[in-house]
MDAnalysis code that builds the backbone (N, CA, C; Angstrom):
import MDAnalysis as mda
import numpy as np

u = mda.Universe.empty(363, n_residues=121, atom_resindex=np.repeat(np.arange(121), 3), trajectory=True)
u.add_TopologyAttr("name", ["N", "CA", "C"] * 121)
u.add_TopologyAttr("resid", np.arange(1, 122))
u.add_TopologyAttr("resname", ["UNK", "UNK", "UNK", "UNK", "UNK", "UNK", "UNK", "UNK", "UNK", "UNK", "UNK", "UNK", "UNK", "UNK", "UNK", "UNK", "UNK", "UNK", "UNK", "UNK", "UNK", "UNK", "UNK", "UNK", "UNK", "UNK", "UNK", "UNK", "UNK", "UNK", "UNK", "UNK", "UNK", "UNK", "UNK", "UNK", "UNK", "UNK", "UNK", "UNK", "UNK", "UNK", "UNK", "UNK", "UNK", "UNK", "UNK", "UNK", "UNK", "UNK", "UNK", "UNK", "UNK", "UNK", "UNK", "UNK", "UNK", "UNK", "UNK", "UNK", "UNK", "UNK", "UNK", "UNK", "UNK", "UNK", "UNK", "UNK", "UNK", "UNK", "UNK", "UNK", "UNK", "UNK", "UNK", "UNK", "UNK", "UNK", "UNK", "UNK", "UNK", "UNK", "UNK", "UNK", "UNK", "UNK", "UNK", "UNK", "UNK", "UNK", "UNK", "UNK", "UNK", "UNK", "UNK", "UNK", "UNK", "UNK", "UNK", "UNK", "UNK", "UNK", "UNK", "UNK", "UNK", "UNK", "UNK", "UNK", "UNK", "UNK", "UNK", "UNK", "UNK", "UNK", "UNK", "UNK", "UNK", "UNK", "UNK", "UNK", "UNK"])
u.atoms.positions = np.array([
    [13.886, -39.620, 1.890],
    [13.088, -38.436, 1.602],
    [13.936, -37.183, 1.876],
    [14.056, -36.531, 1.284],
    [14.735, -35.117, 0.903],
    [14.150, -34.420, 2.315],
    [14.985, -33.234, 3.347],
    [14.289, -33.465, 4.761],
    [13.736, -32.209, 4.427],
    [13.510, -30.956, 3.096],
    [12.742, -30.490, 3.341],
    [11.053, -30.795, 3.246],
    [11.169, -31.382, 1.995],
    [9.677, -32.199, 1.854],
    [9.118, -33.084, 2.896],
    [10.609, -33.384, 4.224],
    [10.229, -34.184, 5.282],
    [9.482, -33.102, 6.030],
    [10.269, -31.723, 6.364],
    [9.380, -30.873, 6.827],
    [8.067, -30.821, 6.657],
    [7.700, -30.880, 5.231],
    [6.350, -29.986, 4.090],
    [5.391, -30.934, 5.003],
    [5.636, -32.308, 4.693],
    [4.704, -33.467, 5.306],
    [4.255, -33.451, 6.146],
    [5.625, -33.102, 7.507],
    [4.707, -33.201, 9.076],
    [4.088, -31.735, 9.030],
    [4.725, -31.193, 8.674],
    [3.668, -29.743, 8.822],
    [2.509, -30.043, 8.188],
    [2.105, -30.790, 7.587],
    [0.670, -31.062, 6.668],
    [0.173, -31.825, 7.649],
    [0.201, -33.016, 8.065],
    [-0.061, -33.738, 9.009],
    [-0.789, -32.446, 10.059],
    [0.262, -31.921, 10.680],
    [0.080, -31.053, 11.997],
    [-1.127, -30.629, 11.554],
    [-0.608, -29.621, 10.763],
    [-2.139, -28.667, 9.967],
    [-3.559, -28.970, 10.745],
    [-3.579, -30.316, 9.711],
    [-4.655, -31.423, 9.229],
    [-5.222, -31.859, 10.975],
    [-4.640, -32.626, 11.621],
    [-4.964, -33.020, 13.172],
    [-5.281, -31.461, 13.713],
    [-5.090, -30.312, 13.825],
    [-4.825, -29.579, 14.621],
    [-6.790, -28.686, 13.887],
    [-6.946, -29.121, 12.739],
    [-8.186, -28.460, 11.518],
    [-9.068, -29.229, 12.493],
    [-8.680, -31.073, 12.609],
    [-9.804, -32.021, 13.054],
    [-9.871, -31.513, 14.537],
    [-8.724, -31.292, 15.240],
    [-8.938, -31.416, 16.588],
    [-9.397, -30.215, 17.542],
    [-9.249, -29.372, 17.082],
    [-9.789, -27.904, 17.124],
    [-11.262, -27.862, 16.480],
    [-11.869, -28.417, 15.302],
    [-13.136, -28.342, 14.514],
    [-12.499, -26.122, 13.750],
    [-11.698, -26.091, 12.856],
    [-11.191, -25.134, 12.603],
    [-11.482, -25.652, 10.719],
    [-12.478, -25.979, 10.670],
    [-12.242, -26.535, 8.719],
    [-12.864, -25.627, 8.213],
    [-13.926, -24.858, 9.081],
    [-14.408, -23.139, 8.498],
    [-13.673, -22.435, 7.864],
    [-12.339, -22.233, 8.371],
    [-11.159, -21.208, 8.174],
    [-10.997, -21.004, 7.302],
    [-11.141, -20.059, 6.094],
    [-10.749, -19.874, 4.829],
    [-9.489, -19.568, 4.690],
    [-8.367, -19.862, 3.978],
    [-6.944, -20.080, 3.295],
    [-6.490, -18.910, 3.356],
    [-7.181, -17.686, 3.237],
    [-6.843, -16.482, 3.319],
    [-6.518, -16.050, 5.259],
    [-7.717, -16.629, 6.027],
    [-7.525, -16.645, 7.226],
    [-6.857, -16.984, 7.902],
    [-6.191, -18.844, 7.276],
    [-5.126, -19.060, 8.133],
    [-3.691, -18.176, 7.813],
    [-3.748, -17.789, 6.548],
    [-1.942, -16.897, 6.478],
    [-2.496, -15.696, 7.065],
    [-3.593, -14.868, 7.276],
    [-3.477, -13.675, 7.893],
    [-3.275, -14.066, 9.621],
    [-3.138, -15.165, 10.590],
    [-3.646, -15.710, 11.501],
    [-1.792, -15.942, 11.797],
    [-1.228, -16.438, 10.611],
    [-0.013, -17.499, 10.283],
    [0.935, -16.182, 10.523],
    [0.550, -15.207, 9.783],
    [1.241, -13.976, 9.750],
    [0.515, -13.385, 10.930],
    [0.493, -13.258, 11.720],
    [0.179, -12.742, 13.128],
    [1.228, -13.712, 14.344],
    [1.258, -14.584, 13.845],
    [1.948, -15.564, 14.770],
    [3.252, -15.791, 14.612],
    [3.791, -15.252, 13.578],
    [5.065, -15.222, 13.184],
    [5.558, -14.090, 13.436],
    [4.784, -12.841, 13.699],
    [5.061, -11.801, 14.333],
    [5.183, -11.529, 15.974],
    [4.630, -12.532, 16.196],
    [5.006, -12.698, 17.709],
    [5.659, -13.648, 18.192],
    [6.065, -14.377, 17.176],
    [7.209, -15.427, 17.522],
    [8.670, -14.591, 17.312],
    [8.368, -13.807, 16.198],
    [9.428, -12.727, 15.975],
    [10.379, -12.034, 16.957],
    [8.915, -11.025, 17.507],
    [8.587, -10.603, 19.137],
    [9.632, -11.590, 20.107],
    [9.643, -12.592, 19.918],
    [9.724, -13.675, 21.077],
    [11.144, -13.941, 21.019],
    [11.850, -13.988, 19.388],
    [13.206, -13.623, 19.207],
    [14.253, -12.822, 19.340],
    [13.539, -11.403, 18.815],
    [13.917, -10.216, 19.700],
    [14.148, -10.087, 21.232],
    [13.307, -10.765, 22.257],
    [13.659, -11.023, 23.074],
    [14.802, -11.459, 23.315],
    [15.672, -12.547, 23.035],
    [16.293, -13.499, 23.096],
    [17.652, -12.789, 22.585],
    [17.443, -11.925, 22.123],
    [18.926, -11.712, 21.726],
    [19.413, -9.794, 21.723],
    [18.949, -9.664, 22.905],
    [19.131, -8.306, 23.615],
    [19.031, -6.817, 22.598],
    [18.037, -6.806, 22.431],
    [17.547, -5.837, 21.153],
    [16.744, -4.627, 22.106],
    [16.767, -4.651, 23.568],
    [16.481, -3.348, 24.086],
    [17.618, -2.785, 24.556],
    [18.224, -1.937, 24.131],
    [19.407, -1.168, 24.437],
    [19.476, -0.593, 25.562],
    [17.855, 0.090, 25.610],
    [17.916, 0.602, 27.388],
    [17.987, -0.895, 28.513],
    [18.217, -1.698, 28.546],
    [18.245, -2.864, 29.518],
    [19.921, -3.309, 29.629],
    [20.534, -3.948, 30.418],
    [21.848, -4.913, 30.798],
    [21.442, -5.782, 29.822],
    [22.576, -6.023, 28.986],
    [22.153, -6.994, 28.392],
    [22.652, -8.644, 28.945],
    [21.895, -9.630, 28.941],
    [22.257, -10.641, 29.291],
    [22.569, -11.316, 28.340],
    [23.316, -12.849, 28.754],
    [23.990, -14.063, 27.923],
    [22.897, -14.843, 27.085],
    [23.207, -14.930, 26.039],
    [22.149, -15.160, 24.806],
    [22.140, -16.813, 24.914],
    [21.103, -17.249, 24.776],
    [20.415, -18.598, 25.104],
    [20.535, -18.870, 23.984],
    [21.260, -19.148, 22.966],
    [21.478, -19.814, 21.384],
    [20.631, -21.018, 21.364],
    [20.293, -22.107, 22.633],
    [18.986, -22.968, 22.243],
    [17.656, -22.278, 22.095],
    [17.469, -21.076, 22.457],
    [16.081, -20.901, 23.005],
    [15.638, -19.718, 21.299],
    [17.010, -19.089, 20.624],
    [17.266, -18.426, 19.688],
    [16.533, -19.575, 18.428],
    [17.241, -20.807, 18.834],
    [16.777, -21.791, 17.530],
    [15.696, -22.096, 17.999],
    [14.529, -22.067, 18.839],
    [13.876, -22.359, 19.043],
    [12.595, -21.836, 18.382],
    [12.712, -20.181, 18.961],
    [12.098, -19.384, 18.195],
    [12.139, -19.525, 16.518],
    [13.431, -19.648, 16.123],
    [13.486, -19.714, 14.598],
    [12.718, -20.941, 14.189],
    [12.638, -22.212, 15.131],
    [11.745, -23.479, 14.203],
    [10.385, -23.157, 14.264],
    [10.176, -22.077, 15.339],
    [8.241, -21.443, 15.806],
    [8.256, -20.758, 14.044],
    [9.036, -20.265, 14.079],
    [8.838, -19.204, 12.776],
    [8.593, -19.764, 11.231],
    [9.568, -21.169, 11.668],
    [9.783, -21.786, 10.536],
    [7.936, -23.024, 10.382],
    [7.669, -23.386, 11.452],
    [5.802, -23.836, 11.182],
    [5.270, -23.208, 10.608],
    [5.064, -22.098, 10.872],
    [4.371, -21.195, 10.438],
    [4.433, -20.688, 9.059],
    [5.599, -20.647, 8.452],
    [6.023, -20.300, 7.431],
    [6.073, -21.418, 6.748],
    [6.180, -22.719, 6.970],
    [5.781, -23.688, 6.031],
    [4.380, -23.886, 5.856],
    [3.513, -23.875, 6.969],
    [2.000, -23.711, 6.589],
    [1.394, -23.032, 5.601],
    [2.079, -21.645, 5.605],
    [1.554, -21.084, 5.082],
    [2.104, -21.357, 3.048],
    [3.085, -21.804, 3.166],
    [3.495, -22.233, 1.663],
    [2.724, -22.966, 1.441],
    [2.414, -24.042, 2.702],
    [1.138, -25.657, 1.839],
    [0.026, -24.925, 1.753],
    [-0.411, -23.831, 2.370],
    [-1.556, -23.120, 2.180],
    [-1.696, -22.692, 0.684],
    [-0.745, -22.134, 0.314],
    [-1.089, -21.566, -1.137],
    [-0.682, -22.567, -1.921],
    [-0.784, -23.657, -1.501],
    [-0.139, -24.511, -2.809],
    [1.316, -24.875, -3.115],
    [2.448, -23.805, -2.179],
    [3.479, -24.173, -2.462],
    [3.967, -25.744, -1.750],
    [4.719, -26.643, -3.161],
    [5.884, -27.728, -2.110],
    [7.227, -27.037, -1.808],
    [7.936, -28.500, -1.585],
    [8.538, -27.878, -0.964],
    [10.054, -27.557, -2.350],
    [9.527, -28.288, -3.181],
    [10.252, -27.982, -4.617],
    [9.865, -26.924, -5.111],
    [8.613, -26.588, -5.188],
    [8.327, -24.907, -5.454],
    [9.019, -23.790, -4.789],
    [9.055, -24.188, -3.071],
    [9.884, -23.303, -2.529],
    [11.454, -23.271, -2.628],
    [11.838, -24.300, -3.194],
    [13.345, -24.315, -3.567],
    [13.878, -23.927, -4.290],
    [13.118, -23.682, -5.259],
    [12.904, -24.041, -6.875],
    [13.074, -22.148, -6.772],
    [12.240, -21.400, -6.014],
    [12.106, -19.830, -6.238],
    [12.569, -19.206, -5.227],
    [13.734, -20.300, -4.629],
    [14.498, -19.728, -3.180],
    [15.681, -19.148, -4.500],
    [16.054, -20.640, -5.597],
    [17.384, -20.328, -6.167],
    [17.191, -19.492, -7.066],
    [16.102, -19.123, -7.774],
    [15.829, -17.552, -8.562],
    [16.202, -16.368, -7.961],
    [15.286, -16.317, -6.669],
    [15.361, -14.852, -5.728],
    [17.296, -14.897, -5.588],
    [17.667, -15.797, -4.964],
    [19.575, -15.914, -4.382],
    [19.664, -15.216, -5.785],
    [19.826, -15.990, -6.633],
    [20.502, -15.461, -7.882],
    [19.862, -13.958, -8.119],
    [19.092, -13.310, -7.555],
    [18.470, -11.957, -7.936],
    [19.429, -11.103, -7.144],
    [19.085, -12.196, -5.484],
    [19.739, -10.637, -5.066],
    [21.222, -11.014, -4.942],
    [21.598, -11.716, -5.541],
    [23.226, -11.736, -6.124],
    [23.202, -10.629, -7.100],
    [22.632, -11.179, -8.118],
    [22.881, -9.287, -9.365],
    [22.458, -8.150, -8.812],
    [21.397, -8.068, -7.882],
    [21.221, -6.727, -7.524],
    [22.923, -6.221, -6.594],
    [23.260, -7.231, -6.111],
    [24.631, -6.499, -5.180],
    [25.475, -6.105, -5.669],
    [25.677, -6.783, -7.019],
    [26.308, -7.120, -8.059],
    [26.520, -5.693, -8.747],
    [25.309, -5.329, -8.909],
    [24.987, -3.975, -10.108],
    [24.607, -4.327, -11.489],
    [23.769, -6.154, -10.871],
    [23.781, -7.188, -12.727],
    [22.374, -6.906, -12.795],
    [21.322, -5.928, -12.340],
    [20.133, -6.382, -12.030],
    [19.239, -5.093, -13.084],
    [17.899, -5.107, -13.061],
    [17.653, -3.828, -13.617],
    [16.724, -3.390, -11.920],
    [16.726, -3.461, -11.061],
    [17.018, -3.385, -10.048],
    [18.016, -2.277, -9.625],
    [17.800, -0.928, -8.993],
    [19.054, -0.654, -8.612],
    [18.824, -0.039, -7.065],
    [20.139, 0.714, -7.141],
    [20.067, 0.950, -5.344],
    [20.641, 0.156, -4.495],
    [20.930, -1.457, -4.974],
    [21.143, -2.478, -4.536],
    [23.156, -2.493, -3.601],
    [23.778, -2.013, -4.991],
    [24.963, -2.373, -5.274],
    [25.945, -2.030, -4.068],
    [27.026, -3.211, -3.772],
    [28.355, -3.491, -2.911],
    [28.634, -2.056, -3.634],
    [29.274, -1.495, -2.183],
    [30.554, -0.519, -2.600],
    [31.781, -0.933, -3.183],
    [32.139, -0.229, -4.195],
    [33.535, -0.810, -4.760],
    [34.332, -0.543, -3.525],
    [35.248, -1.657, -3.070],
    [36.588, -1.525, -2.142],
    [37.626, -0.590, -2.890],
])
């Protein structure tokens, strides 16, 4: 199995146990990404932490496990919310390699897009 669709799955699974085990099947689709997007903002929060983003403070030695950690919090959340609207995980791949290729021409100056563009060296 391809390991992002391995992702898509257990995150569906999770979802699903977490709908039964909580009694959360009220929740309308719109609720869980406004909920999904609240939680990814404070997992965000939680990253920022982690990698010395208050200037007024000493900064300390960056915990690179605790950095990926935060990023897989971010990354639940953000797959939920794709199975939420319907996206797999081929949909999300599928319009990861459109957008790359976009904002390749926008850097580019290939885009009708502008504002974008690399300084000529």
């Amino acid at each position: 199995m391809d390991r992002l669709e391995h992702i898509f799955e257990l995150q569906a699974k999770f979802d699903q146990a977490l709908i039964e085990k909580r009694n959360l099947g009220h929740i309308k689709p719109e609720e869980w990404i406004q909920k999904e997007v609240l939680a990814i903002v404070s997992e965000l929060g939680e990253l920022l932490n982690e990698v010395n983003f208050k200037w007024w403070k000493n900064p300390k030695e960056i915990d690179y496990n605790a950095v990926k950690e935060e990023l897989v919090d971010i990354l639940h959340f953000f797959i939920s919310m794709c199975i939420k609207v319907g996206m797999t995980a081929d949909d999300l791949y599928q319009a990861y390699l459109i957008k790359n290729q976009e904002n390749f021409a926008r850097q580019e100056g290939r885009s009708k897009k502008t504002g974008y563009e690399w300084e000529a060296e």
